[in-house]
MITORDO-503971 format. One line per field, with one value per residue (C-alpha): residue in one letter; x, y, z. Coordinates in pm, 1 decimal. Example, Ala and Ser with C-alpha at 12.3 -4.5 7.8 and 13.67 -1.06 7.14 Angstrom:
2
code	a, s
xx	1230.0, 1367.0
yy	-450.0, -106.0
zz	780.0, 714.0
! end
This chain:
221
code	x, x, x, x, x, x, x, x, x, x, x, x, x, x, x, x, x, x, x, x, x, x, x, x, x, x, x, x, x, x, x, x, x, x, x, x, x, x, x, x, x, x, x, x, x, x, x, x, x, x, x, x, x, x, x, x, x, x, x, x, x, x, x, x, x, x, x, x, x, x, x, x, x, x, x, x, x, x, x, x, x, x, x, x, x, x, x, x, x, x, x, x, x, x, x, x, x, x, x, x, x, x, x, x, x, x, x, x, x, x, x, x, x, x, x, x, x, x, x, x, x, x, x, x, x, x, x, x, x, x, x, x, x, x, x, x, x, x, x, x, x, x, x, x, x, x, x, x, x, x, x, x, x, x, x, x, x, x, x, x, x, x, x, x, x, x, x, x, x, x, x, x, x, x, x, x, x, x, x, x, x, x, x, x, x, x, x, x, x, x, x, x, x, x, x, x, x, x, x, x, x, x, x, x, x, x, x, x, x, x, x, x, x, x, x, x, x, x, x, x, x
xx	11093.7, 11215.1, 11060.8, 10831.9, 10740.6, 11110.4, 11088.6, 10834.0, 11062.3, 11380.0, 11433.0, 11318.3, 10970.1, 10808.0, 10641.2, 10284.2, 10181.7, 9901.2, 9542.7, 9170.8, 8998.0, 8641.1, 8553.1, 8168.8, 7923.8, 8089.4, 8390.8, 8789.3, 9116.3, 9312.9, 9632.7, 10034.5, 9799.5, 9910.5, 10336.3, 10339.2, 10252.1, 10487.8, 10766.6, 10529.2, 10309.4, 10549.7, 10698.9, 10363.2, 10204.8, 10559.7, 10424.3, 10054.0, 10194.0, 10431.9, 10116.4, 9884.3, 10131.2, 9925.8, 9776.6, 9550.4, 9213.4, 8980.3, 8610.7, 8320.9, 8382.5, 8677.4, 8944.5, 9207.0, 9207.2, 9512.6, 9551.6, 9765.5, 9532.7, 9553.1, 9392.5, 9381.0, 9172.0, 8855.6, 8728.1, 8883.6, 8787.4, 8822.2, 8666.5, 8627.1, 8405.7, 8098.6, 8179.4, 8260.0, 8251.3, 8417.9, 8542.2, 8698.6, 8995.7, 9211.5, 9135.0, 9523.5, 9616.3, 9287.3, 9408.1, 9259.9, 9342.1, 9615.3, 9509.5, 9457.7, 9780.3, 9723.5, 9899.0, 9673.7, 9382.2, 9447.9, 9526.7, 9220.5, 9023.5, 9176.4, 9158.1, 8798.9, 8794.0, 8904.2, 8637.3, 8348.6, 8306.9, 8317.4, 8345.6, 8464.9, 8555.0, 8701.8, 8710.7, 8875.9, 9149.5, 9191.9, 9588.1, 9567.6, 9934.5, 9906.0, 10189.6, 10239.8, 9949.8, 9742.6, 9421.2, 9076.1, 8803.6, 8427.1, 8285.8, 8085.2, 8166.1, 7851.2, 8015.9, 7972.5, 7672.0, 7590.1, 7667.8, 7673.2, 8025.6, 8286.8, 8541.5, 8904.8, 9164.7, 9543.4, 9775.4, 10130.4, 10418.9, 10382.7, 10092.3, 9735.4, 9462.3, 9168.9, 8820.8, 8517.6, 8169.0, 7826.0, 7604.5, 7500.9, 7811.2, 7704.2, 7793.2, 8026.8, 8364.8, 8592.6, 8969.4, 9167.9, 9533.5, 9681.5, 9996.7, 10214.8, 10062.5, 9763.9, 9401.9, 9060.8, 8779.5, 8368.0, 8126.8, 7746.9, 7534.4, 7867.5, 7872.5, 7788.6, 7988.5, 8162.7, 8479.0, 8803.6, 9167.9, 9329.8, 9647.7, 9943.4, 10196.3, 10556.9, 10810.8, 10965.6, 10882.4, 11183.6, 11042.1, 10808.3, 10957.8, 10790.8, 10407.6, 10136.6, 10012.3, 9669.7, 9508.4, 9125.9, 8940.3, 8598.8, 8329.5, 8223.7, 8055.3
yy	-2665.2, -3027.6, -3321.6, -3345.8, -2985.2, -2896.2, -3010.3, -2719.1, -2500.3, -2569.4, -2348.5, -2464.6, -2422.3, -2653.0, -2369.5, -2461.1, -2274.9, -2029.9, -2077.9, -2148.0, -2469.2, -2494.1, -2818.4, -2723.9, -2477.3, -2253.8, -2432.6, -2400.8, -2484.8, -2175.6, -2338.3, -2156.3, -1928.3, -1952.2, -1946.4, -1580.9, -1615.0, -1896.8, -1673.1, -1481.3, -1758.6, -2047.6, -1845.5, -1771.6, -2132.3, -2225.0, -1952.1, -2145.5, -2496.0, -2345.1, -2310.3, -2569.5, -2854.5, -3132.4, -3414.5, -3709.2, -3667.9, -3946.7, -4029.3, -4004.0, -4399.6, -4480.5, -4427.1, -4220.2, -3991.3, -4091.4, -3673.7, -3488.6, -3164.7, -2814.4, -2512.4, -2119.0, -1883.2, -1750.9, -2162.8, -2442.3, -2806.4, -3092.3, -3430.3, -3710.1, -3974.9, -3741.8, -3567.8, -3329.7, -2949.9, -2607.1, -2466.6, -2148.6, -2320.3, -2572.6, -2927.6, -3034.8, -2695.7, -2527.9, -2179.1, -2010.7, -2110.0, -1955.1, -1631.1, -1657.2, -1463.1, -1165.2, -1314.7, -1664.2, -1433.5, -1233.7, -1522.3, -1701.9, -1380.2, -1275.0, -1608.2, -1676.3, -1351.9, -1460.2, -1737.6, -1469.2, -1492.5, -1162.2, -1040.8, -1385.0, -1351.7, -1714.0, -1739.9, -2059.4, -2244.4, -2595.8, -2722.5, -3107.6, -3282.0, -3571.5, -3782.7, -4057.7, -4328.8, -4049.6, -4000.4, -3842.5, -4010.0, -3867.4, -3640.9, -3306.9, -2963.3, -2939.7, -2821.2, -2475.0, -2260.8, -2139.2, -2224.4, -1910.0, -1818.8, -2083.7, -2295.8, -2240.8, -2488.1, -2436.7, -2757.3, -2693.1, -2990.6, -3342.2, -3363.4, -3466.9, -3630.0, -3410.2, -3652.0, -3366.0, -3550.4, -3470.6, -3400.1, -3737.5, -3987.5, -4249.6, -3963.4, -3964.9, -3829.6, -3653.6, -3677.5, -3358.7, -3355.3, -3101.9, -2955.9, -2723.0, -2377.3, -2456.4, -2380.2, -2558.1, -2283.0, -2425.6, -2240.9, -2152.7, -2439.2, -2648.8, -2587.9, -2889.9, -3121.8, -3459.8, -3446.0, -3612.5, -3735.5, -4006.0, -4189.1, -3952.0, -4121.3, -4142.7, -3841.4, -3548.1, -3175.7, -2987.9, -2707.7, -2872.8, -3234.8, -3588.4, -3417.7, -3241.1, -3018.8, -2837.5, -2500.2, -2487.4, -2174.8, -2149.6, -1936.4, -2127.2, -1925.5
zz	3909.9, 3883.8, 3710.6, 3412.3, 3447.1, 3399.5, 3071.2, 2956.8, 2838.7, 2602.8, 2314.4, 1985.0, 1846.7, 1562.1, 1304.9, 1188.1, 905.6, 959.0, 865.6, 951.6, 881.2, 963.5, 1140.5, 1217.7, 1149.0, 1446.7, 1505.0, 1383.9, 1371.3, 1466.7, 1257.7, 1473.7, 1597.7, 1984.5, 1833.1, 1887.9, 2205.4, 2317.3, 2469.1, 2698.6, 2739.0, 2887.9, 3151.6, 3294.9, 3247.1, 3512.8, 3754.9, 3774.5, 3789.3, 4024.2, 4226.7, 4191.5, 4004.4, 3808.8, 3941.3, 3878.3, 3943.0, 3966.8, 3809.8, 4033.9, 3862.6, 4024.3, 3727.8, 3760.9, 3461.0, 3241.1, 3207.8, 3483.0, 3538.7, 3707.9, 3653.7, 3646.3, 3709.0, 3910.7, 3873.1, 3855.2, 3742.9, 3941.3, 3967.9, 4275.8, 4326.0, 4384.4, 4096.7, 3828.7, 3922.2, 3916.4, 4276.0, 4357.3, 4593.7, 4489.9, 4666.4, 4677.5, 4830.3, 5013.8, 4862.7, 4564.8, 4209.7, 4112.9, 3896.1, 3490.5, 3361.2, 3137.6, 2860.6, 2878.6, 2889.8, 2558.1, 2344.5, 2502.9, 2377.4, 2018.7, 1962.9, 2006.9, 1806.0, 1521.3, 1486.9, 1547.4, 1916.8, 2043.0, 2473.0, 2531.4, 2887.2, 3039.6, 3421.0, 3386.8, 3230.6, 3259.5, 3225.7, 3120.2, 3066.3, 2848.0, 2820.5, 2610.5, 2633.0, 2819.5, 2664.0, 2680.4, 2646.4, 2439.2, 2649.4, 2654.2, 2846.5, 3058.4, 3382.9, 3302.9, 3376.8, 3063.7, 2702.7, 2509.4, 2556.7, 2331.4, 2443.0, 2313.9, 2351.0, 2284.8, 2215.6, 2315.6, 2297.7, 2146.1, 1833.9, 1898.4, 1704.6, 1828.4, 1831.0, 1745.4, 1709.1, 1690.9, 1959.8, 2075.9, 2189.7, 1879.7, 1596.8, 1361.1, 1443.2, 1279.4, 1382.6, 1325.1, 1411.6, 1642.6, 1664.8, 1867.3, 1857.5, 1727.3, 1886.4, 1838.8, 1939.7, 1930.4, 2034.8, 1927.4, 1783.2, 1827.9, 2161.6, 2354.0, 2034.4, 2190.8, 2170.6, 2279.9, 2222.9, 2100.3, 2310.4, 2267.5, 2039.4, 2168.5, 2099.8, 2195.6, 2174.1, 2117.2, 2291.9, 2558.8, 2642.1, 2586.2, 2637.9, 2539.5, 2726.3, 2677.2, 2750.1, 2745.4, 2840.4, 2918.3, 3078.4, 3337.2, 3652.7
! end
């Protein structure tokens, strides 16, 4: 694999120290949780993207989303100019998604586990790249067809400051930084929370290159 994507996988790992901070009433910061993970993790993520590589999907707007995407799984998101939706075959390729790795799957679950969501069972897993100056912008998950089951998120390469708000677009927002290894898992009566990301500040990972790139599992069929 050449290019950007290349630059997944050196060697050395940033350490986060462990821990759980509650952000809402049923959501948390999962603090190194995905670092165990990493070694079994990466080499998988290169199989899917392998696959279906990023791209950049446009609005039904216009804009051209400032996130490189791809995704894993039974569904996967996309996005054109008559709109936002999960399909079963990838648009770039006309073949199915590529499948959600067992090893993407089990840290989506323990995870989501360990902040009292139990039989969480994702069908999809969206792969955004953000690289420096990429963004993303308030928004709600309301693509998938129900909302009991949580979202987790995993943030892997450059730090993020994660935007969590309330549940209308004018709340307050909180701005929790991110860093490699760490997951963000809502779920319950914080289900349908705005949230976002901040512009990615320059820098490079010395384990995943000059990006972030992030995991987010959800149930969405």
């Amino acid at each position: 694999m050449s290019g950007p994507t290349a630059e997944l996988f050196a060697d050395d790992a940033l350490q986060q120290p462990a821990g759980r901070e509650q952000i809402g009433e049923q959501s948390y910061v999962l603090r190194g949780y995905a670092l165990p993970w990493i070694e079994r993790l990466l080499p998988e993520l290169r199989r899917v993207l392998a696959q279906s590589p990023f791209r950049q999907m446009v609005t039904p707007g216009g804009f051209i989303m400032s996130a490189a995407l791809s995704s894993c799984g039974e569904l996967g998101w996309t996005t054109d100019r008559t709109g936002y939706r999960y399909t079963t075959i990838d648009p770039n390729s006309q073949q199915p998604w590529p499948a959600l790795p067992e090893a993407l799957h089990q840290l989506a679950v323990m995870a989501a586990e360990e902040a009292g969501f139990n039989d969480f069972e994702p069908d999809a897993c969206l792969i955004n790249r953000y690289v420096p100056g990429a963004k993303m912008s308030l928004h709600q998950d309301k693509n998938e067809r129900h909302y009991t089951a949580p979202v987790v998120s995993v943030s892997l390469g450059l730090p993020a400051v994660f935007l969590f708000g309330g549940h209308e677009r004018s709340d307050k927002v909180q701005k929790v930084s991110l860093f490699h290894g760490d997951v963000v898992v809502w779920g319950g009566v914080d289900r349908l929370r705005f949230h976002g990301v901040l512009p990615i500040k320059e820098g490079v990972h010395p384990q995943m290159g000059p990006q972030r790139i992030n995991l987010t599992f959800r149930m969405a069929g």
